[in-house]
C-alpha positions in Angstrom: 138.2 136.8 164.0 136.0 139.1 161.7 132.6 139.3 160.2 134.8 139.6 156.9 136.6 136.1 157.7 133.1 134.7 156.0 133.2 136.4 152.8 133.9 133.9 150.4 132.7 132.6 146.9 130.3 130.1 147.3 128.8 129.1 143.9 125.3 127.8 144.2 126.0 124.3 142.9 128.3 123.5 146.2 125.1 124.3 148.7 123.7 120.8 149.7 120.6 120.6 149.1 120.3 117.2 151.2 122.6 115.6 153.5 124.9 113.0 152.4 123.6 109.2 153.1 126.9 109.0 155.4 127.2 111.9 157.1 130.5 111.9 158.4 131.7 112.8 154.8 130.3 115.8 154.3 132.8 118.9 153.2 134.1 120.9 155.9 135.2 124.4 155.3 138.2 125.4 158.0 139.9 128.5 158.6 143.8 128.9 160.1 143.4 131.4 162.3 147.5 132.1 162.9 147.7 131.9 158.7 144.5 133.3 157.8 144.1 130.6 155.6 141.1 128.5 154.2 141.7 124.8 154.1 139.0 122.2 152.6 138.6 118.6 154.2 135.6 116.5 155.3 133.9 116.0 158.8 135.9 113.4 159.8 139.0 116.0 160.4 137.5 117.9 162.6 139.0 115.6 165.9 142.5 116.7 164.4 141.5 120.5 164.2 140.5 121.1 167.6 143.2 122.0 170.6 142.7 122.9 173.8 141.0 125.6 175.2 139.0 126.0 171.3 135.2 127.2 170.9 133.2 125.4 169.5 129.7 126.8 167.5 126.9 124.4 167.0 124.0 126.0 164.3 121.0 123.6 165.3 118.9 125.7 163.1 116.6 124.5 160.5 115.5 125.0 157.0 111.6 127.1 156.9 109.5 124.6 154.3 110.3 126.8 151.5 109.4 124.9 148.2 106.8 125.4 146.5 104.9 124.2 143.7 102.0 125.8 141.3 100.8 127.2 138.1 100.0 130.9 136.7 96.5 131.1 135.1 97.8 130.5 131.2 98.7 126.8 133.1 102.6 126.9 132.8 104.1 125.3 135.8 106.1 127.3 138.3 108.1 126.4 141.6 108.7 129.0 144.0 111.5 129.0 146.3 111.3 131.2 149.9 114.9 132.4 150.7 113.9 134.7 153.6 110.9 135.7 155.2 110.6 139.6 155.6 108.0 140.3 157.4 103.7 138.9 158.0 103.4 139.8 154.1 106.7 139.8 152.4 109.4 137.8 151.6 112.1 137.2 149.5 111.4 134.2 146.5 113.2 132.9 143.8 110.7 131.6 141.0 111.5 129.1 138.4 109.4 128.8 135.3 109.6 128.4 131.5 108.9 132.5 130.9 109.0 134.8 134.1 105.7 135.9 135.6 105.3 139.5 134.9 104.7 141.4 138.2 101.0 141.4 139.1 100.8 137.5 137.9 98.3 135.6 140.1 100.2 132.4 141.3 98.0 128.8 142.3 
């Protein structure tokens, strides 16, 4: 397997943003390793995918409390997504507002 297996198209509208009420039928993405395939199922194929002497990956990582809400100083609402923390003073944000806040912008 290669670090270019996972280069794939994945438009933002198909990243859960919450998980499903029943989570056994959440999507499951699946690669044939022999084909070099991708195949598209839910959770609860995942008993009929494993053989033998397979590795398994568990990713018990979670999600940084990265939504927030404020205003700019003329009032206009804003919400401020975190993607990735750089470093103690710098990270990487997505901000959503009626007009974008021109660099310099104080933020509440």
């Amino acid at each position: 397997m290669r670090v270019s297996d996972f280069h794939f198209d994945l438009p933002d509208e198909l990243i859960a943003r919450y998980p499903k009420e029943e989570r056994a039928s959440c999507r499951l993405l699946t690669l044939d390793g022999e084909q070099g395939t991708l195949g598209h199922g839910t959770f609860t194929d995942v008993l009929d995918l494993i053989n033998e002497g397979d590795l398994l990956i568990f990713n018990n990582t979670r999600v940084i409390p990265a939504r927030m809400f404020g205003r700019k100083a003329s009032g206009g609402k804003l919400e401020v997504l975190v993607e990735r923390v750089l470093d103690e003073q710098h990270c990487l944000a997505h901000i959503r507002s009626s007009k974008s806040p021109k660099e310099g912008t104080e933020l509440f």
